[in-house]
C-alpha positions in Angstrom: 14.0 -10.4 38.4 12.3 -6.8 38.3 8.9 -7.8 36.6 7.8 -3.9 36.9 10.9 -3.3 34.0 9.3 -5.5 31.3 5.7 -3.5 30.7 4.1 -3.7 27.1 4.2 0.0 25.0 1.2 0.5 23.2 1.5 3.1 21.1 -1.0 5.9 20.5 -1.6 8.9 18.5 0.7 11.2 20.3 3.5 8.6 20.6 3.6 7.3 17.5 7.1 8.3 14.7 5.3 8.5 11.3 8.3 8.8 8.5 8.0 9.3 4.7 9.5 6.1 2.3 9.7 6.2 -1.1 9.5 2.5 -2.9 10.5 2.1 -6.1 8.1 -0.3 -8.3 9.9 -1.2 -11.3 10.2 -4.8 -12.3 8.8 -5.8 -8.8 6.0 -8.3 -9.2 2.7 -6.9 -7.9 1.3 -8.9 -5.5 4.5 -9.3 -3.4 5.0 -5.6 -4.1 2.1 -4.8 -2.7 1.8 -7.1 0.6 5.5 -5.3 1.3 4.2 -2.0 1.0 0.8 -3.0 3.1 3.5 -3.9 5.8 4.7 -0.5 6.2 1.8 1.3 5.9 0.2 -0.4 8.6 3.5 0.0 10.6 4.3 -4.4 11.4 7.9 -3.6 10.5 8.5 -1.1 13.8 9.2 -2.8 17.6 6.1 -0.5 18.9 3.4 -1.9 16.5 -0.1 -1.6 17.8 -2.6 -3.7 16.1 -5.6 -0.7 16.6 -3.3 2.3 15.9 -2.2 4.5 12.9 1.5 3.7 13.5 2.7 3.3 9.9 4.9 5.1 7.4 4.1 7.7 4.6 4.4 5.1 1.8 5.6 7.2 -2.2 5.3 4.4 -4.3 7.5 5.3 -7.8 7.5 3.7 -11.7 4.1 2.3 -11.0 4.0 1.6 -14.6 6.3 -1.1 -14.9 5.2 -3.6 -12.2 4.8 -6.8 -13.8 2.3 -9.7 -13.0 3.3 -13.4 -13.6 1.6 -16.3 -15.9 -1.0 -15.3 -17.7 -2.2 -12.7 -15.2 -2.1 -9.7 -17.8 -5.5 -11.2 -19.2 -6.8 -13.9 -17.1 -7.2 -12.0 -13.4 -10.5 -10.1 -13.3 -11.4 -7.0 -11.8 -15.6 -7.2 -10.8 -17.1 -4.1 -9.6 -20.8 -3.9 -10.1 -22.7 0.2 -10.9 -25.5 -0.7 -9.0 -28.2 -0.8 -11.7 -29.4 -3.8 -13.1 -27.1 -5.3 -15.7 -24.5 -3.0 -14.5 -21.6 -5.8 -13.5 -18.3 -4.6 -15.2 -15.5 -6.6 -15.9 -11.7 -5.5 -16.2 -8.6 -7.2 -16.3 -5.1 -5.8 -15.5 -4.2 -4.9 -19.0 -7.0 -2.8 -19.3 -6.6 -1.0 -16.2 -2.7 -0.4 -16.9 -3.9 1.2 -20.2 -6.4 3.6 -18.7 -4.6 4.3 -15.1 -1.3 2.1 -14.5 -1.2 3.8 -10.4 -4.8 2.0 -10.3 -3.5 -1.6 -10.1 -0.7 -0.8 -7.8 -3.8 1.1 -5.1 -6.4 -2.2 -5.7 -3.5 -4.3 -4.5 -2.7 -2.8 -2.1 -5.8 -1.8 -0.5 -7.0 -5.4 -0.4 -4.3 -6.1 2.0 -5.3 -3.7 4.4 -7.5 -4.0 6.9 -11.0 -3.7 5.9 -12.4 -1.3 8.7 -12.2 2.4 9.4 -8.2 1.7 10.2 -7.5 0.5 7.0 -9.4 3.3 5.2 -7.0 6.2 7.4 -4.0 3.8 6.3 -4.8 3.6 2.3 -4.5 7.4 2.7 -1.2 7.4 3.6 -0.1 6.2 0.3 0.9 7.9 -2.8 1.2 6.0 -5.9 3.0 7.5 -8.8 3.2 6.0 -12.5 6.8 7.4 -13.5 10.0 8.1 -11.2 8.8 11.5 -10.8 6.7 12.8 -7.3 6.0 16.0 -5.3 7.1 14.9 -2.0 10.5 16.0 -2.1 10.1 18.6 0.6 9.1 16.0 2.8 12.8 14.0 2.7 11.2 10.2 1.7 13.9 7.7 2.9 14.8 5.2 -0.2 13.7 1.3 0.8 14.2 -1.4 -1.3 11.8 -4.0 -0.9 
């Protein structure tokens, strides 16, 4: 047996084949949703995956507004930021952020499944979240996925 045929590729910059996907959202529950499309952004679904490198997809995430939550989510899960003054801890839940902005539930989940380093910051920019079935990236060819 030839042991020189059987080297490990790691990927880099220049070798890495970045595609565009487009993910349809509706009536896909959100956290499942989310750890799906954290999957192919940080690029675990391709044979050349490289645990330090931007090897991912383009995610287009569609019909952000009709992701549903199970249980009593919708009210009982808790959004905590904090503004930095005193007193200044603010509370949401998911109903209140699907009123204001329904593509900022779909971004919180999934950026708390990416890594939390400067990797995961260049990944959450690859994604494009979108609250009806409409987006500008048509020039770009998005393959369809289902998830």
């Amino acid at each position: 047996m030839d042991t020189l045929s059987y080297k490990t590729i790691s990927a880099n910059k220049a070798t890495v084949h970045k595609e565009w996907v487009i993910v349809d959202a509706q009536s896909q529950v959100l956290g499942r949703f989310a750890s799906e499309v954290a999957k192919i952004l940080r690029g675990k679904h391709k044979p050349n995956f490289t645990p330090h490198v931007d090897c991912g997809d383009n995610v287009i995430v569609i019909n952000a507004e009709k992701v549903r939550l199970t249980g009593r989510k919708w009210n009982d899960k808790v959004y905590v930021r904090h503004t930095g003054y005193p007193g200044g801890q603010r509370i949401s839940t998911p109903k209140m952020l699907m009123e204001k902005s329904p593509i900022t539930l779909v971004e919180k989940a999934v950026r708390g499944m990416l890594p939390k380093n400067r990797l995961g910051k260049k990944l959450y920019t690859n994604l494009y979240v979108y609250a009806g079935s409409e987006h500008p990236h048509s020039a770009q060819q998005p393959k369809e996925v289902n998830i």
